[in-house]
TORMI-980274 format. One line per field, with one value per residue: residue number from 1; residue in three letters; y, x, z of N, C-alpha, C in turn. Coordinates in nm, 2 decimals. Layout:
% residues N
num: c(NUM / ...)
residu: c(ALA / ...)
n.v: c(Y / ...)
n.u: c(X / ...)
n.w: c(Z / ...)
ca.v: c(Y / ...)
ca.u: c(X / ...)
ca.w: c(Z / ...)
c.v: c(Y / ...)
c.u: c(X / ...)
c.w: c(Z / ...)
This chain:
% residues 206
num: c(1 / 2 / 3 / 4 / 5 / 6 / 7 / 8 / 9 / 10 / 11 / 12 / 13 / 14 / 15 / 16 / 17 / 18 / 19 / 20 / 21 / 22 / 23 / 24 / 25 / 26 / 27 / 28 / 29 / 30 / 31 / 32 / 33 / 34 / 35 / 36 / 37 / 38 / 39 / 40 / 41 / 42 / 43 / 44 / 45 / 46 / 47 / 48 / 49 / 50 / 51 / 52 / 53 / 54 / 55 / 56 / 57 / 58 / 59 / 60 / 61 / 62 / 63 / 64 / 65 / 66 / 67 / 68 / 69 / 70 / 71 / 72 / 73 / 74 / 75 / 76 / 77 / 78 / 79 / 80 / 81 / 82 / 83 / 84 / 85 / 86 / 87 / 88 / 89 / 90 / 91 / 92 / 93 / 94 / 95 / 96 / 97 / 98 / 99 / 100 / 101 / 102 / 103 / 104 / 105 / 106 / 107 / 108 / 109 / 110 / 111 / 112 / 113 / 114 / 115 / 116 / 117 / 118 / 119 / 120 / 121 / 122 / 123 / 124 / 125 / 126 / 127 / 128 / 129 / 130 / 131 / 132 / 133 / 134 / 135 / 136 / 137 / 138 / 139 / 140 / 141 / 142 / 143 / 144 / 145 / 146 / 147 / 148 / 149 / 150 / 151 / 152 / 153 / 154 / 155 / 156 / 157 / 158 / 159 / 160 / 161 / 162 / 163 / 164 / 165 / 166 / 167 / 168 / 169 / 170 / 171 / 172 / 173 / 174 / 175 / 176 / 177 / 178 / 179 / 180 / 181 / 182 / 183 / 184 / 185 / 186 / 187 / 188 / 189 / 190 / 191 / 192 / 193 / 194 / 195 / 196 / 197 / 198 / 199 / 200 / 201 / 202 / 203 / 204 / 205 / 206)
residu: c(UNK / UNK / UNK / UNK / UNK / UNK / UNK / UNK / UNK / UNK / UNK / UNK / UNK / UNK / UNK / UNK / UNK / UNK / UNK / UNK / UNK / UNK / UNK / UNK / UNK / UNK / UNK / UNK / UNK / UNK / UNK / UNK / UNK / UNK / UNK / UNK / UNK / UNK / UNK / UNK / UNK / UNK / UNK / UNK / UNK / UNK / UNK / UNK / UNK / UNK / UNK / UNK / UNK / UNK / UNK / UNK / UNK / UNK / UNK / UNK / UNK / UNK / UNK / UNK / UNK / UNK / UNK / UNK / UNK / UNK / UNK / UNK / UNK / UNK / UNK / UNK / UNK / UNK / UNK / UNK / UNK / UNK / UNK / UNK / UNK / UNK / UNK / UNK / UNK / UNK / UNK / UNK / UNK / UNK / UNK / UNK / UNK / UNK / UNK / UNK / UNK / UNK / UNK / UNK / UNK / UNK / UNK / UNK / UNK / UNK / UNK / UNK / UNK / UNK / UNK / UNK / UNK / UNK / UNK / UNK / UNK / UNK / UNK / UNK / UNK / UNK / UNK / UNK / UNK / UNK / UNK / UNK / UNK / UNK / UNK / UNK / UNK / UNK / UNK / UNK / UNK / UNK / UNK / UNK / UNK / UNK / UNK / UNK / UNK / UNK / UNK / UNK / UNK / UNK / UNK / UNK / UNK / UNK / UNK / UNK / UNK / UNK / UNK / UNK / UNK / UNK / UNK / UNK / UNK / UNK / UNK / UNK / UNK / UNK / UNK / UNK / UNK / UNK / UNK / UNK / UNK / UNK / UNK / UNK / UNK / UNK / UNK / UNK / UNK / UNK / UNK / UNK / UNK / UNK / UNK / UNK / UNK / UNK / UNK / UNK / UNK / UNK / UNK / UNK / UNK / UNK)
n.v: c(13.83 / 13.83 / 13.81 / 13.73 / 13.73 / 13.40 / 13.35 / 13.42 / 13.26 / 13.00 / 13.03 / 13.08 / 12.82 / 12.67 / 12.68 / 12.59 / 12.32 / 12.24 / 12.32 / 12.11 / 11.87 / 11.85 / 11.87 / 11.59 / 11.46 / 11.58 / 11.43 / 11.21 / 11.06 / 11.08 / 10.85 / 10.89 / 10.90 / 10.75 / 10.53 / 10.41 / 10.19 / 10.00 / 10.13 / 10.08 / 9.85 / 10.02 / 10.20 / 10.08 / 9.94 / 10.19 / 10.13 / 10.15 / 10.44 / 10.49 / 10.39 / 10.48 / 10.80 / 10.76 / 10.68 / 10.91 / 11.09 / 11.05 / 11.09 / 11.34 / 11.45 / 11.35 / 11.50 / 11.76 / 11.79 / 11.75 / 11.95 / 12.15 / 12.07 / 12.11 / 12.41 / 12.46 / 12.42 / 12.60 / 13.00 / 13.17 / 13.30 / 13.29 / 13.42 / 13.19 / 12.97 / 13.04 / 13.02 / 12.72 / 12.60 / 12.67 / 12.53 / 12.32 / 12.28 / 12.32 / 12.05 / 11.93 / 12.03 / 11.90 / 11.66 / 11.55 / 11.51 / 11.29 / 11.08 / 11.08 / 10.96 / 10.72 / 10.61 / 10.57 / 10.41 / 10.21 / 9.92 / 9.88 / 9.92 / 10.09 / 10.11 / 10.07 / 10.30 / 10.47 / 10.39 / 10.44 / 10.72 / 10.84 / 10.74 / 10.87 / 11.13 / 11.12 / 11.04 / 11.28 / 11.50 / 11.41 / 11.42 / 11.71 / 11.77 / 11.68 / 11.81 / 12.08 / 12.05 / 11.99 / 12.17 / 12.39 / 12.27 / 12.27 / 12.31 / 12.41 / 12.63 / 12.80 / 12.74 / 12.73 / 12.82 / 12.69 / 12.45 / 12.09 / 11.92 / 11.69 / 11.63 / 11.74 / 11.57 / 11.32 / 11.42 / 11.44 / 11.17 / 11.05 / 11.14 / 11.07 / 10.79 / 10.83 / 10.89 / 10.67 / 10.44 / 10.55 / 10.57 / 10.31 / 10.20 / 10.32 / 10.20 / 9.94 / 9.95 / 9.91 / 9.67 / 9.53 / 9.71 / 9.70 / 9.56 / 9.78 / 10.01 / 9.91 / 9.96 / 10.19 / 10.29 / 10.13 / 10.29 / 10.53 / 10.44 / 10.38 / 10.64 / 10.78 / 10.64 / 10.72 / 10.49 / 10.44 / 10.71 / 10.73 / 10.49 / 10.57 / 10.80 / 10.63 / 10.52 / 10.77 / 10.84 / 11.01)
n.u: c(-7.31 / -6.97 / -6.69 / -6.41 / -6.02 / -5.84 / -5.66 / -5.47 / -5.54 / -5.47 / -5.20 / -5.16 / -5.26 / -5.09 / -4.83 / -4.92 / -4.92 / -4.71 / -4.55 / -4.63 / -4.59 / -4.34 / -4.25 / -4.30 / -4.06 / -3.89 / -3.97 / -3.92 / -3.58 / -3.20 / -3.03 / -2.86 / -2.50 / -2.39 / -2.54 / -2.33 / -2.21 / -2.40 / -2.55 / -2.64 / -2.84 / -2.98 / -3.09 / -3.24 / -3.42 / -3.66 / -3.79 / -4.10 / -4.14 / -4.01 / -4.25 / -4.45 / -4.39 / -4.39 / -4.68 / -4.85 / -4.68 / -4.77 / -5.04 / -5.10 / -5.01 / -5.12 / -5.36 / -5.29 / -5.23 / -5.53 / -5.67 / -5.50 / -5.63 / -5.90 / -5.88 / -5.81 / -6.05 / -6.25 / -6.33 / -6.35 / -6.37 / -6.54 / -6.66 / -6.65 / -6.60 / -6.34 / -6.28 / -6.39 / -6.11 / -5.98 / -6.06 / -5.96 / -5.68 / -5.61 / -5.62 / -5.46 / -5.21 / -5.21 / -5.11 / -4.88 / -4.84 / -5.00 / -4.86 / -4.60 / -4.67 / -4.79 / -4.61 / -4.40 / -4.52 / -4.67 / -4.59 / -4.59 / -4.80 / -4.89 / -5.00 / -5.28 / -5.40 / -5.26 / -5.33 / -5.54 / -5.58 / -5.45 / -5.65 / -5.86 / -5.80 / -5.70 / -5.99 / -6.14 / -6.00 / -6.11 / -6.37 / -6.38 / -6.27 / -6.43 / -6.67 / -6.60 / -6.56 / -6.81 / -6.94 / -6.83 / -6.86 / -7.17 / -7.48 / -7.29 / -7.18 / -6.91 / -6.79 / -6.64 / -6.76 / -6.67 / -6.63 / -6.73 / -7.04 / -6.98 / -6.74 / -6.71 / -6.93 / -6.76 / -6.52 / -6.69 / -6.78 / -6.55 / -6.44 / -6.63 / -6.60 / -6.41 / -6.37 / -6.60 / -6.32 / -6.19 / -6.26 / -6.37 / -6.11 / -6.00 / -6.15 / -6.14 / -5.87 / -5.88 / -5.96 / -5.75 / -5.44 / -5.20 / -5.34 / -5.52 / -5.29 / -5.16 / -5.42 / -5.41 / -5.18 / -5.22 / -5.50 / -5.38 / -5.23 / -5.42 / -5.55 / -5.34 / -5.23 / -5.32 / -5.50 / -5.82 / -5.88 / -5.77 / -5.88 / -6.14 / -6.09 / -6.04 / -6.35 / -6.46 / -6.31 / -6.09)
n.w: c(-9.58 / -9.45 / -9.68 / -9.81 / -9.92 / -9.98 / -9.97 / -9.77 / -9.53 / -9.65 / -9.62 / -9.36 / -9.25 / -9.39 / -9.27 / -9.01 / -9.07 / -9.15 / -8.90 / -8.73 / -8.85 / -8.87 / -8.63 / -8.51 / -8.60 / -8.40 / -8.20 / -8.16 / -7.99 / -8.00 / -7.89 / -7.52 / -7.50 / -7.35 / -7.40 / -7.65 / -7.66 / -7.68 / -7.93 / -8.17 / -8.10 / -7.92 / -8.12 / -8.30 / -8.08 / -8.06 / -8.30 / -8.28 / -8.24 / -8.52 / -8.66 / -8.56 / -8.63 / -8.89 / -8.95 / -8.85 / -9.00 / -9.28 / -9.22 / -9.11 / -9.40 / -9.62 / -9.55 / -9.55 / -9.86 / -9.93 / -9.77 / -9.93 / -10.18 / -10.14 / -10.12 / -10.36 / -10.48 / -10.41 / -10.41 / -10.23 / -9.89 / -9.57 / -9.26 / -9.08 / -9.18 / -9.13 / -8.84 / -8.83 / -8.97 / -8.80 / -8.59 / -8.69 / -8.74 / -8.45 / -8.41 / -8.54 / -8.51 / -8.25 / -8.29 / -8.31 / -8.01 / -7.93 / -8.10 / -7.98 / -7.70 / -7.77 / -7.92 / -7.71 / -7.52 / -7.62 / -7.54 / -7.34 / -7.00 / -7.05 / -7.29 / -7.42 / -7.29 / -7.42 / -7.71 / -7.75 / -7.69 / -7.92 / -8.10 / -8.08 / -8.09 / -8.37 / -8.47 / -8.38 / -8.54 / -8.79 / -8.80 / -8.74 / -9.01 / -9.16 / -9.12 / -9.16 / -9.49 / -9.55 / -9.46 / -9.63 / -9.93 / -9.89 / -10.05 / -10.26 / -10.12 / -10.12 / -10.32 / -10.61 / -10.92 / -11.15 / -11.12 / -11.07 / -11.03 / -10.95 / -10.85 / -10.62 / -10.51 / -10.51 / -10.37 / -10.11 / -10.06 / -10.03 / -9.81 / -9.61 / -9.48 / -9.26 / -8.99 / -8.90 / -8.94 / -8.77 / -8.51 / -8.51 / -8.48 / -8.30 / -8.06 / -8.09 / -7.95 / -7.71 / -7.68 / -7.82 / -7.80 / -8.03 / -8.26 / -8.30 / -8.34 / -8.56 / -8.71 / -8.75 / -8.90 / -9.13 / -9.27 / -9.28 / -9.48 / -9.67 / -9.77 / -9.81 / -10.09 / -10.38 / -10.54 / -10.54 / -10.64 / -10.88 / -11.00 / -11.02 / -11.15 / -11.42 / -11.49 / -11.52 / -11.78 / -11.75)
ca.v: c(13.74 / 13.88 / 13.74 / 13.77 / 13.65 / 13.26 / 13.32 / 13.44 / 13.13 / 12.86 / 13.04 / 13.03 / 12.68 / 12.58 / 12.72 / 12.47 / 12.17 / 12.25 / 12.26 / 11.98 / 11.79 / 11.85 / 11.83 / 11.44 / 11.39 / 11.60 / 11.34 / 11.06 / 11.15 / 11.04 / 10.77 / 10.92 / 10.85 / 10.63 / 10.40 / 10.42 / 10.03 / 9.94 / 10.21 / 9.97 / 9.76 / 10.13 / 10.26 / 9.91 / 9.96 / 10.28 / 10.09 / 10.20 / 10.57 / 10.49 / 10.36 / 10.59 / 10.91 / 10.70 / 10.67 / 11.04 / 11.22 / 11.03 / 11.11 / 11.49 / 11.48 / 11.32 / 11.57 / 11.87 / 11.76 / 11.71 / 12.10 / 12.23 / 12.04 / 12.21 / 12.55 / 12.50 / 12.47 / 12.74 / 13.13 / 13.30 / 13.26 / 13.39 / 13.42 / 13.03 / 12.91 / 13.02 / 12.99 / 12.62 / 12.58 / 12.78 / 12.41 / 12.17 / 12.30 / 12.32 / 11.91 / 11.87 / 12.08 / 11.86 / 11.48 / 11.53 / 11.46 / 11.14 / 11.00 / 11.05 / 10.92 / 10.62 / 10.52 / 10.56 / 10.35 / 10.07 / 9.84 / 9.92 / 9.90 / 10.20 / 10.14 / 10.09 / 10.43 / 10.57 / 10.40 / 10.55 / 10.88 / 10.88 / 10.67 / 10.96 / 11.24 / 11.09 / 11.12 / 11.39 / 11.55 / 11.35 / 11.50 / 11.81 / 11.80 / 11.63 / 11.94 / 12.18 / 12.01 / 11.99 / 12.38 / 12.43 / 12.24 / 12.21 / 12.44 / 12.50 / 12.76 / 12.84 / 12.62 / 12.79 / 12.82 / 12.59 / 12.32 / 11.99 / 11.90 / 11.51 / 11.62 / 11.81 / 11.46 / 11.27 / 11.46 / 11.37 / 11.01 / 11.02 / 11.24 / 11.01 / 10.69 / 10.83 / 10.91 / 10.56 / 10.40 / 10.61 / 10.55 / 10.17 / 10.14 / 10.31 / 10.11 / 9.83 / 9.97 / 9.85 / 9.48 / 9.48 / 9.82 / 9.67 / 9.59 / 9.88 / 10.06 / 9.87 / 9.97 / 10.40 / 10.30 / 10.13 / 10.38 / 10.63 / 10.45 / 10.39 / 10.77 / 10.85 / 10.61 / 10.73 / 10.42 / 10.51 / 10.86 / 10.68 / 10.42 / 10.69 / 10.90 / 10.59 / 10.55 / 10.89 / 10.81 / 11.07)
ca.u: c(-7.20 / -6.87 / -6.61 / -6.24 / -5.96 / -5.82 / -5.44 / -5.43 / -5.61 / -5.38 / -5.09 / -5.17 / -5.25 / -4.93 / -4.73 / -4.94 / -4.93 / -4.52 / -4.49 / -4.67 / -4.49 / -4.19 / -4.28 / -4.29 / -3.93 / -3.81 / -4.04 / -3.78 / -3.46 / -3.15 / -2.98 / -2.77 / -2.36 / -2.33 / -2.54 / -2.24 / -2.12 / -2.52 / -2.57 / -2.71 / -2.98 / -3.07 / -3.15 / -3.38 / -3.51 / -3.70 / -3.88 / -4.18 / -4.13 / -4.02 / -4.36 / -4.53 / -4.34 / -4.45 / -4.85 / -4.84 / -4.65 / -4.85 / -5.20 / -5.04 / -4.93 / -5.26 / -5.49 / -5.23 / -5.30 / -5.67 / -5.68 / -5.45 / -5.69 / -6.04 / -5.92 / -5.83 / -6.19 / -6.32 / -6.29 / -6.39 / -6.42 / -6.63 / -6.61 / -6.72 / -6.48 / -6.21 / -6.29 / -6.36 / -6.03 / -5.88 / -6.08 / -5.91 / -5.63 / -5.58 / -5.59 / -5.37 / -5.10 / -5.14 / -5.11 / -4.73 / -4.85 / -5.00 / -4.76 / -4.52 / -4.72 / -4.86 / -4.49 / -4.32 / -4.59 / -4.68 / -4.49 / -4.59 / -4.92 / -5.01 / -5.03 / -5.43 / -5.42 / -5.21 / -5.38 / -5.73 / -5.55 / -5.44 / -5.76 / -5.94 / -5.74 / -5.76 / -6.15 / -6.24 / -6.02 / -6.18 / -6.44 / -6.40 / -6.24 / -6.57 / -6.80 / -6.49 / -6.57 / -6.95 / -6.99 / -6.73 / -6.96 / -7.33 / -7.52 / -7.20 / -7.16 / -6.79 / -6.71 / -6.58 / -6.84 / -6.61 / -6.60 / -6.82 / -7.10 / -7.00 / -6.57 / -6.77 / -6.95 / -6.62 / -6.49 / -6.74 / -6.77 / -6.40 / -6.38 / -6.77 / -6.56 / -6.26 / -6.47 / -6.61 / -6.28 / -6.06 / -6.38 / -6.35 / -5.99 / -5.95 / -6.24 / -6.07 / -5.75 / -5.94 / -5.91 / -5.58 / -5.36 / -5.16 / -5.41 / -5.55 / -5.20 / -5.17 / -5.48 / -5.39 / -5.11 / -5.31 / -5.57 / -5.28 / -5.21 / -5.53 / -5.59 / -5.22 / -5.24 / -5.44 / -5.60 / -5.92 / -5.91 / -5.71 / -6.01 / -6.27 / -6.06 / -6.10 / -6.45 / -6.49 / -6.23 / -5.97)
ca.w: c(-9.53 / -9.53 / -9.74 / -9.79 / -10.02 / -9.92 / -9.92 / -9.57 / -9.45 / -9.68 / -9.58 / -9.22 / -9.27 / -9.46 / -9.14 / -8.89 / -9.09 / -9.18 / -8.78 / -8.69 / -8.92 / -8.83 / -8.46 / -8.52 / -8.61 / -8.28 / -8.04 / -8.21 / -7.91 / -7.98 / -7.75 / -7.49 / -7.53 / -7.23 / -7.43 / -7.75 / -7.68 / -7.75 / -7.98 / -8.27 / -8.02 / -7.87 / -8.26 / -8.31 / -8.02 / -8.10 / -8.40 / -8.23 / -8.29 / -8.70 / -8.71 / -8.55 / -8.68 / -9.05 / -8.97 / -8.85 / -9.11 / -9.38 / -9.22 / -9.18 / -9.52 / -9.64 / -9.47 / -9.64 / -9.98 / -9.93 / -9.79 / -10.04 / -10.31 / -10.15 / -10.14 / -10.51 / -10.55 / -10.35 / -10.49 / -10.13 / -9.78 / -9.43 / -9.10 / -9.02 / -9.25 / -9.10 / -8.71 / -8.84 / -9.03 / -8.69 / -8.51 / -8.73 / -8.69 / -8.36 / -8.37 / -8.68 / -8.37 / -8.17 / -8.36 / -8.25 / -7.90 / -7.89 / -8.16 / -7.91 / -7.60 / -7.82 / -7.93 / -7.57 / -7.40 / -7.63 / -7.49 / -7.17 / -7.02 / -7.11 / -7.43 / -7.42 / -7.29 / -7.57 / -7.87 / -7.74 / -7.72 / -8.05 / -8.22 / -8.05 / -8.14 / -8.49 / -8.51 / -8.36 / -8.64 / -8.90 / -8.79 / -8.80 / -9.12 / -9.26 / -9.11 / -9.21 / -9.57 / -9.57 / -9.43 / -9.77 / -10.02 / -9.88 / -10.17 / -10.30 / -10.05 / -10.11 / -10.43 / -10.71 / -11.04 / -11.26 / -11.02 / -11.11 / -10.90 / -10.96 / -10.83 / -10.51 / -10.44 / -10.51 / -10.21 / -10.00 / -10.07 / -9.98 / -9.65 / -9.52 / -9.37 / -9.21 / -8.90 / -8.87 / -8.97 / -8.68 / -8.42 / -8.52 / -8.45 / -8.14 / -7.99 / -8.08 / -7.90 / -7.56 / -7.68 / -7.88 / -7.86 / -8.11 / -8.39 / -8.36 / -8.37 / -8.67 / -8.80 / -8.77 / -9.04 / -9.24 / -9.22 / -9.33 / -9.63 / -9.72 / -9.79 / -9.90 / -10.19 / -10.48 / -10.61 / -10.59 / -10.72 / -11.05 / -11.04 / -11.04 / -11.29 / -11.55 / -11.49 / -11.62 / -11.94 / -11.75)
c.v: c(13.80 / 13.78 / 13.82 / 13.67 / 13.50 / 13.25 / 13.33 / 13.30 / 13.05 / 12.93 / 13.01 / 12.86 / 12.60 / 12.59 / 12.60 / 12.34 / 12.16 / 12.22 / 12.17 / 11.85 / 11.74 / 11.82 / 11.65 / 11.40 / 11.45 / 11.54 / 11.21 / 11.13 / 11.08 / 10.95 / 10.86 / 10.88 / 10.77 / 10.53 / 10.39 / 10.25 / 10.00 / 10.00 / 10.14 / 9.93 / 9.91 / 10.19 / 10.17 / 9.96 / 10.08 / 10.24 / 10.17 / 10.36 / 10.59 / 10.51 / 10.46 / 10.75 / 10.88 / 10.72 / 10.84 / 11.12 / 11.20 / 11.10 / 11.31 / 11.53 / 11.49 / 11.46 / 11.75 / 11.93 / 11.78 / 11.89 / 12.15 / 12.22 / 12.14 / 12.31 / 12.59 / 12.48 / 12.59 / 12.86 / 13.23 / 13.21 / 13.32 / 13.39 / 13.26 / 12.97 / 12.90 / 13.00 / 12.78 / 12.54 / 12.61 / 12.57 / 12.31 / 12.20 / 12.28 / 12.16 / 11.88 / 11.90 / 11.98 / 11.68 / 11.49 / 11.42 / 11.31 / 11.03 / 10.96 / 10.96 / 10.75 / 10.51 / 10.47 / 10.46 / 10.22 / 9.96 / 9.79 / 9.86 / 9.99 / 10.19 / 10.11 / 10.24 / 10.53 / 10.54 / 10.46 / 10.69 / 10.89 / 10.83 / 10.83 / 11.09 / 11.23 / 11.17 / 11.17 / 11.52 / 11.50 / 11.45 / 11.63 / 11.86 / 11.78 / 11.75 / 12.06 / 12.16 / 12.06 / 12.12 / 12.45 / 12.40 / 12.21 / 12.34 / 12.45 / 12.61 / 12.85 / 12.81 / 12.72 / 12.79 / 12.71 / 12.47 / 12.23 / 11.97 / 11.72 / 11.53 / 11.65 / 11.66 / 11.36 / 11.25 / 11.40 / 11.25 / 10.99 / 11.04 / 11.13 / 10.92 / 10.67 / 10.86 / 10.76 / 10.45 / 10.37 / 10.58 / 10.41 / 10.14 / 10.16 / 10.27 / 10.01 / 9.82 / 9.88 / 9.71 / 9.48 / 9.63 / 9.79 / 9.62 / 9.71 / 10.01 / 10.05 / 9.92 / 10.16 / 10.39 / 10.25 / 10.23 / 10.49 / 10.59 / 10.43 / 10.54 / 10.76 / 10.74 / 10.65 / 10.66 / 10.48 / 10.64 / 10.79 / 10.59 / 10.55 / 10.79 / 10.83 / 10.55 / 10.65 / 10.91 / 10.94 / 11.05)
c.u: c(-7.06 / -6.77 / -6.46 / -6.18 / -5.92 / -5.72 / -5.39 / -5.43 / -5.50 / -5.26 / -5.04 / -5.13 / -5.09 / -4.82 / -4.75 / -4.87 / -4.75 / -4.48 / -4.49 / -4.62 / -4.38 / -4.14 / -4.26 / -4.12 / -3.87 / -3.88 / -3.91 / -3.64 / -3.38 / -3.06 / -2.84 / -2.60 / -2.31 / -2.41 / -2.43 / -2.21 / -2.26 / -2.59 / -2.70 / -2.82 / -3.05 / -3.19 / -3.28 / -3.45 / -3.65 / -3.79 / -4.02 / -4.25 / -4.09 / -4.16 / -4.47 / -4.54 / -4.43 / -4.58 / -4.90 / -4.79 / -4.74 / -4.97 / -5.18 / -5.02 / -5.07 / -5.38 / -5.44 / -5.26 / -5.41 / -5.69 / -5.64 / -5.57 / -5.83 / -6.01 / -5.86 / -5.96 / -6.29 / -6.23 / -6.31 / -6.38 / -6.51 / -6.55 / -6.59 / -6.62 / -6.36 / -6.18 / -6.28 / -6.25 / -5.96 / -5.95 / -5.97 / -5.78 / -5.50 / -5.56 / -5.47 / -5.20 / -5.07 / -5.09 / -4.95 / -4.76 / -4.92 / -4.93 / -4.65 / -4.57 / -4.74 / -4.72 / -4.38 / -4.40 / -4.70 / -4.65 / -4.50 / -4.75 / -5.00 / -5.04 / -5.21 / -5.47 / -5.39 / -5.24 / -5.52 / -5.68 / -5.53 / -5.55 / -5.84 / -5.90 / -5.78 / -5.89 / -6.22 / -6.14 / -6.06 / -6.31 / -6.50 / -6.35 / -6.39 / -6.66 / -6.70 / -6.57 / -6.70 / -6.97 / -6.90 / -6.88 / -7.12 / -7.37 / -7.41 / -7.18 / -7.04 / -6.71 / -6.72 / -6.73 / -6.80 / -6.59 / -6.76 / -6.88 / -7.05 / -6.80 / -6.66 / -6.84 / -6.85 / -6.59 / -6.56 / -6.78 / -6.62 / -6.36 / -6.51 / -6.67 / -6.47 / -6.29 / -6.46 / -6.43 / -6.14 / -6.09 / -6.33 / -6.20 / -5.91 / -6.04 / -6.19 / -5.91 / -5.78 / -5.91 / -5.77 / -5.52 / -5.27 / -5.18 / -5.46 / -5.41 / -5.20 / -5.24 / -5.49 / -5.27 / -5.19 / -5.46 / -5.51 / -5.24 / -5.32 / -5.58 / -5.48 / -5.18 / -5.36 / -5.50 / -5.69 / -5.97 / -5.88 / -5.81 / -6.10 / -6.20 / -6.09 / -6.21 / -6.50 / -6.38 / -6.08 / -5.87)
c.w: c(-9.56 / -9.57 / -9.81 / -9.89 / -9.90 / -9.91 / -9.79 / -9.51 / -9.51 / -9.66 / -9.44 / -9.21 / -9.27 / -9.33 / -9.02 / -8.94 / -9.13 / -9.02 / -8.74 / -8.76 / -8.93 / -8.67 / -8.44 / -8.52 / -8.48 / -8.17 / -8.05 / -8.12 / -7.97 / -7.89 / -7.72 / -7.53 / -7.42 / -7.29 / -7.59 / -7.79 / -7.72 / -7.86 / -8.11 / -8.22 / -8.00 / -8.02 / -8.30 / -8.20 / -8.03 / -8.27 / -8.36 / -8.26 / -8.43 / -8.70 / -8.66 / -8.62 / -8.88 / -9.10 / -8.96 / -8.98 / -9.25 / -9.35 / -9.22 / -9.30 / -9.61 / -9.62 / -9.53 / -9.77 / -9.99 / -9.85 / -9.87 / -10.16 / -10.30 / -10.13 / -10.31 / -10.59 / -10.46 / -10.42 / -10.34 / -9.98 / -9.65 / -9.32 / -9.05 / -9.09 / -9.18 / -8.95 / -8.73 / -8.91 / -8.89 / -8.61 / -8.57 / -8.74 / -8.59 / -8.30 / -8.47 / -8.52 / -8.31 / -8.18 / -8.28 / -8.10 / -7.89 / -7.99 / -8.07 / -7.75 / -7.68 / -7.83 / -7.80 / -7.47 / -7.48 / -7.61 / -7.36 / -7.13 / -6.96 / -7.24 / -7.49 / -7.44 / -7.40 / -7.68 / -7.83 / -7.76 / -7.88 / -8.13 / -8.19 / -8.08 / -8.33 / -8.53 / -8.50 / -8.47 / -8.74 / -8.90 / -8.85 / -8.95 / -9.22 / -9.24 / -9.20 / -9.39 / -9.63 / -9.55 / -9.59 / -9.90 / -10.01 / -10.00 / -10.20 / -10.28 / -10.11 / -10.21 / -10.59 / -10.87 / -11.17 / -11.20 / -11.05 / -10.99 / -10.84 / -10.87 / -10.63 / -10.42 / -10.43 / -10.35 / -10.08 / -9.96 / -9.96 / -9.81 / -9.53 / -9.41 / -9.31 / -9.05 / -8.80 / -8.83 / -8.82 / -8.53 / -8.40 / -8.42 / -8.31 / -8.04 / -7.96 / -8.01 / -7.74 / -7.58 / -7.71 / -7.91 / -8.00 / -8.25 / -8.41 / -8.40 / -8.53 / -8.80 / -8.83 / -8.88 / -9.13 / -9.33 / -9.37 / -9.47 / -9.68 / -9.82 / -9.86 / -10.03 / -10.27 / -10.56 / -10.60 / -10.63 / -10.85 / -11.06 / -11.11 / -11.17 / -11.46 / -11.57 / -11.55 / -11.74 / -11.91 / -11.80)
């Protein structure tokens, strides 16, 4: 199997997830100057895009961290690694896009349409982050020698019900776009708070 150092790959990386990141705040336009006398209502009005720009950059931010953390336990990588890093990727790219479709057409009645785009954008990188993960730690393919077998299942406890969770909520976009809108921030904070890693850390007397 060949195998290669990992800085290429997390540097690449750090470049996507830096654009796409930043890609969110230029979907937010600013209001033309012929609306100046409503300037204030126009700014409110665009609540829509805060909140979306908010559930986005977190689950971006989230999904950064949580790579950055597993290639601090891996020491190598292959070919398959990095074609599937090159998959996940290529959805992290494009989150911009239905953040902006989701927040320009909730309102509307598209907005069915644009919370299924984005629940489904969601879970098909969940997804692949979870196989991305699993092809990392199955046998300890790729996982460093100092690395606990009990931190390795951690992980995958953590990465199992974001799948289900993202599945769930854009299903439920078909009934109510707006709970399930709801439920892609909550979602986002769910992950980007570390309760349960600090539970789990005093369990083990960390």
């Amino acid at each position: 199997m060949e195998q290669s150092e990992t800085s290429r790959i997390e540097a690449f990386s750090d470049g996507v997830f830096a654009i796409a990141i930043t890609l969110l705040i230029i979907e937010i336009h600013v209001p033309g100057r012929s609306q100046s006398e409503t300037l204030g209502h126009e700014l409110l009005r665009l609540w829509p895009s805060y909140l979306a720009y908010l559930t986005s950059f977190l689950t971006i931010g989230v999904m950064w961290v949580n790579h950055h953390h597993v290639f601090s336990l891996i020491d190598r990588a292959d070919r398959t690694l990095m074609f599937l890093n090159t998959l996940l990727l290529m959805m992290i790219a494009f989150v911009p896009f239905p953040t902006a479709v989701l927040a320009d057409f909730i309102r509307t009645d598209g907005a069915r349409a644009g919370a299924v785009l984005y629940g489904s954008t969601m879970t098909v990188t969940a997804i692949l982050f979870f196989v991305w993960w699993r092809y990392v730690s199955k046998d300890r393919r790729l996982i460093a020698e100092e690395v606990r077998d009990e931190d390795v299942a951690d992980i995958t406890k953590a990465y199992t019900p974001g799948t289900l969770m993202y599945g769930g909520a854009a299903l439920l976009a078909f009934a109510s776009p707006w709970v399930s809108a709801a439920l892609y921030l909550l979602i986002a904070l769910f992950y980007a708070l570390p309760l349960a890693q600090w539970r789990a850390g005093l369990r083990r007397g960390r």
